[in-house]
Backbone as a chain_set.jsonl record, in Angstrom:
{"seq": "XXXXXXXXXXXXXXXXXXXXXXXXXXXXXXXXXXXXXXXXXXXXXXXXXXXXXXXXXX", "coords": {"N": [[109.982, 135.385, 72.272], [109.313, 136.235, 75.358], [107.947, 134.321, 75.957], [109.99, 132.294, 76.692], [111.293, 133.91, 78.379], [109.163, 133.861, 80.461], [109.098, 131.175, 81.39], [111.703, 130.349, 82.335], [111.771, 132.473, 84.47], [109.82, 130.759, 86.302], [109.229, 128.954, 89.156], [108.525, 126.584, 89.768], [108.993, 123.485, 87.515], [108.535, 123.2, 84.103], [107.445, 120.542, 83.036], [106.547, 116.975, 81.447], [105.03, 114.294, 82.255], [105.749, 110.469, 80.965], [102.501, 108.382, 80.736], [102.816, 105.975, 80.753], [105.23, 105.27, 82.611], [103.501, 104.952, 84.607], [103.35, 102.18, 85.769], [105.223, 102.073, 87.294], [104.856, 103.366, 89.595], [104.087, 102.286, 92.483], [106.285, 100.607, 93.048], [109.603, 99.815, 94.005], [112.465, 100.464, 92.169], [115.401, 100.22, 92.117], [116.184, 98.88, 95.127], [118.937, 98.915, 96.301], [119.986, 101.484, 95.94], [118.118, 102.97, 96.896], [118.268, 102.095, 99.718], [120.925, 102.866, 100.384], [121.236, 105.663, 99.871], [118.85, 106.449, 101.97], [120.379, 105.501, 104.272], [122.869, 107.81, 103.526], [121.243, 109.696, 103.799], [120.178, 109.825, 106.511], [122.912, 110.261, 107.756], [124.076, 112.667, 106.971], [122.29, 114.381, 106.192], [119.464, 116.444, 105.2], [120.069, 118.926, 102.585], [120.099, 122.679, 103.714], [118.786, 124.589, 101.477], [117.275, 122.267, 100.229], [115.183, 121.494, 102.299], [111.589, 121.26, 103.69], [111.191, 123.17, 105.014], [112.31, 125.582, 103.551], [111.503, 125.794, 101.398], [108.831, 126.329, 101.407], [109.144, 128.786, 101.921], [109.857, 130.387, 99.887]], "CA": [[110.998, 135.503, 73.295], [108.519, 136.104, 75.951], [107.592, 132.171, 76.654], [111.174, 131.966, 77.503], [111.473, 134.588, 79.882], [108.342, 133.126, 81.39], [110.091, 129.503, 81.45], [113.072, 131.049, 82.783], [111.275, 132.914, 85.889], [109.069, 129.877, 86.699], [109.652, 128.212, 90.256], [108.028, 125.154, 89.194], [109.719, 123.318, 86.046], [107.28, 122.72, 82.975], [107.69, 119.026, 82.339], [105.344, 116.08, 81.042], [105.257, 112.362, 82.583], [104.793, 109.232, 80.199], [101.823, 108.032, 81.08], [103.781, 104.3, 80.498], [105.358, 105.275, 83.459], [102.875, 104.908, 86.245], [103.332, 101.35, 86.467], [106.311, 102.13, 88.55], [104.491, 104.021, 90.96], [104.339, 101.639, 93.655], [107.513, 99.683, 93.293], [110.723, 100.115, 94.207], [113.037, 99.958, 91.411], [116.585, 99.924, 92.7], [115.985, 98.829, 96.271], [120.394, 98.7, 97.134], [120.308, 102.455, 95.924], [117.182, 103.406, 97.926], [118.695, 101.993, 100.93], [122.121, 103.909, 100.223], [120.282, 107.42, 100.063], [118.402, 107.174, 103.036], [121.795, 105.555, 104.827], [123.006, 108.46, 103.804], [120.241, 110.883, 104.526], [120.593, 109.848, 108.298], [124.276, 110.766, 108.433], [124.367, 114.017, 106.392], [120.435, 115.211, 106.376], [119.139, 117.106, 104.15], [120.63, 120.052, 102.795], [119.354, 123.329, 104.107], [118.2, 124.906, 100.706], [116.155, 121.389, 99.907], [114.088, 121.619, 103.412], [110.708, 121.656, 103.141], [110.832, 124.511, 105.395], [113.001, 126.256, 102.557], [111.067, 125.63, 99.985], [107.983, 127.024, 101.96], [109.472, 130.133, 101.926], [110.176, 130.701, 98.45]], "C": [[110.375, 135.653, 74.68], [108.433, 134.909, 76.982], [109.122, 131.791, 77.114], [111.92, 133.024, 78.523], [110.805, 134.113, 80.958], [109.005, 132.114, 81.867], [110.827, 129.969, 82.344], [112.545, 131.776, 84.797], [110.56, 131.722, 86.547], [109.878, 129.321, 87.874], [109.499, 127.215, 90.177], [108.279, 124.863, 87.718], [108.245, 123.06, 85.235], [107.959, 120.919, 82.597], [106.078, 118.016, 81.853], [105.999, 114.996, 81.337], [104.835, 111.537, 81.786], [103.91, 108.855, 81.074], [102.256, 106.309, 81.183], [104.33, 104.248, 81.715], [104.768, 104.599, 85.131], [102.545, 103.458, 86.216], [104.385, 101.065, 87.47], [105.978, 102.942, 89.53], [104.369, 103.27, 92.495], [105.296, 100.34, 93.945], [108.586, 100.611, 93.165], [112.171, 99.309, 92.86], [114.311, 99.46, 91.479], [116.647, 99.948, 94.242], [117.416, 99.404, 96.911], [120.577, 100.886, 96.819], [119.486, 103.313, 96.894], [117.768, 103.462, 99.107], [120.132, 102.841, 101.189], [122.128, 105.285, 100.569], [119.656, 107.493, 101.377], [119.512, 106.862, 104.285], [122.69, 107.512, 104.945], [122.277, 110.459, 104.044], [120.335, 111.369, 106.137], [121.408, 110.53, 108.5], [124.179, 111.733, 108.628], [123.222, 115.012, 106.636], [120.325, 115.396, 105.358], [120.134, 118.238, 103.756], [119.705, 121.134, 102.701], [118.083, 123.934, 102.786], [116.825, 123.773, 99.943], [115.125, 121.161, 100.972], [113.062, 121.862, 103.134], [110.247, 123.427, 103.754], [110.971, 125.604, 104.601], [112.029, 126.19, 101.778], [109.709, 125.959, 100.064], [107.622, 128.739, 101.67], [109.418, 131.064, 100.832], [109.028, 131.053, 97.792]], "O": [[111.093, 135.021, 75.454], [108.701, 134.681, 78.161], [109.264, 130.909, 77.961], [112.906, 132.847, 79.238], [111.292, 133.907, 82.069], [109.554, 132.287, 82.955], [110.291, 129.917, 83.451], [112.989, 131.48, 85.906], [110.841, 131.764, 87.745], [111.092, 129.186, 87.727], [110.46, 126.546, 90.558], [107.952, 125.634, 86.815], [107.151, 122.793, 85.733], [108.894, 120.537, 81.893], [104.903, 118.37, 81.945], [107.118, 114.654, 80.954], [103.617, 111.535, 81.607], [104.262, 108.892, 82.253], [101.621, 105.625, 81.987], [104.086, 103.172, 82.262], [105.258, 104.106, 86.147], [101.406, 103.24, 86.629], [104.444, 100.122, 88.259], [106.829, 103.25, 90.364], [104.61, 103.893, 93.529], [105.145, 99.413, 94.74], [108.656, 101.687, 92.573], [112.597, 98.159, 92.751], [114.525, 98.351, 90.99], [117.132, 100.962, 94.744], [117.347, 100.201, 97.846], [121.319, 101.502, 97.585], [119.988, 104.199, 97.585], [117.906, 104.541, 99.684], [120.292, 103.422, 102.263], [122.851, 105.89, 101.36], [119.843, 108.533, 102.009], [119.635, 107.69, 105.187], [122.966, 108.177, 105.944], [122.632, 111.615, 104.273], [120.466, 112.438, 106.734], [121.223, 111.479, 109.261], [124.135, 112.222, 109.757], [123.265, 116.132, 107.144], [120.887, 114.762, 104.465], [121.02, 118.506, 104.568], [118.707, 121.041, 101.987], [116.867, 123.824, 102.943], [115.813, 124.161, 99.359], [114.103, 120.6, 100.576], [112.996, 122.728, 102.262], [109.533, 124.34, 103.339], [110.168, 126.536, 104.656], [111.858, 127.377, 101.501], [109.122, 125.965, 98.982], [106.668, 129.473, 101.412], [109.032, 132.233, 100.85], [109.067, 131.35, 96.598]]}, "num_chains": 1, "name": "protein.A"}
């Protein structure tokens, strides 16, 4: 019970990446959604709690 209290407090998630993966590291997979998100990145921003300043802090 322990390892899941640990888990549980952690700020940083525990995950694992396929290694199959990293041929999508330098392409863009859905370009029309990319462009959507940072469309609306401009408008809206960020939100405060995802800032890197925020997340500095922590």
């Amino acid at each position: 019970m322990n390892a899941l209290k640990e888990i549980q407090q952690r700020k940083i998630p525990i995950v694992r990446v396929e290694p199959s993966l990293n041929k999508y590291d330098d392409k863009v997979v859905f370009p029309e959604k990319l462009e959507k998100a940072n469309e609306m990145l401009k408008k809206v921003g960020i939100p405060k709690h995802w800032s890197a300043t925020t997340l500095k802090q922590r």
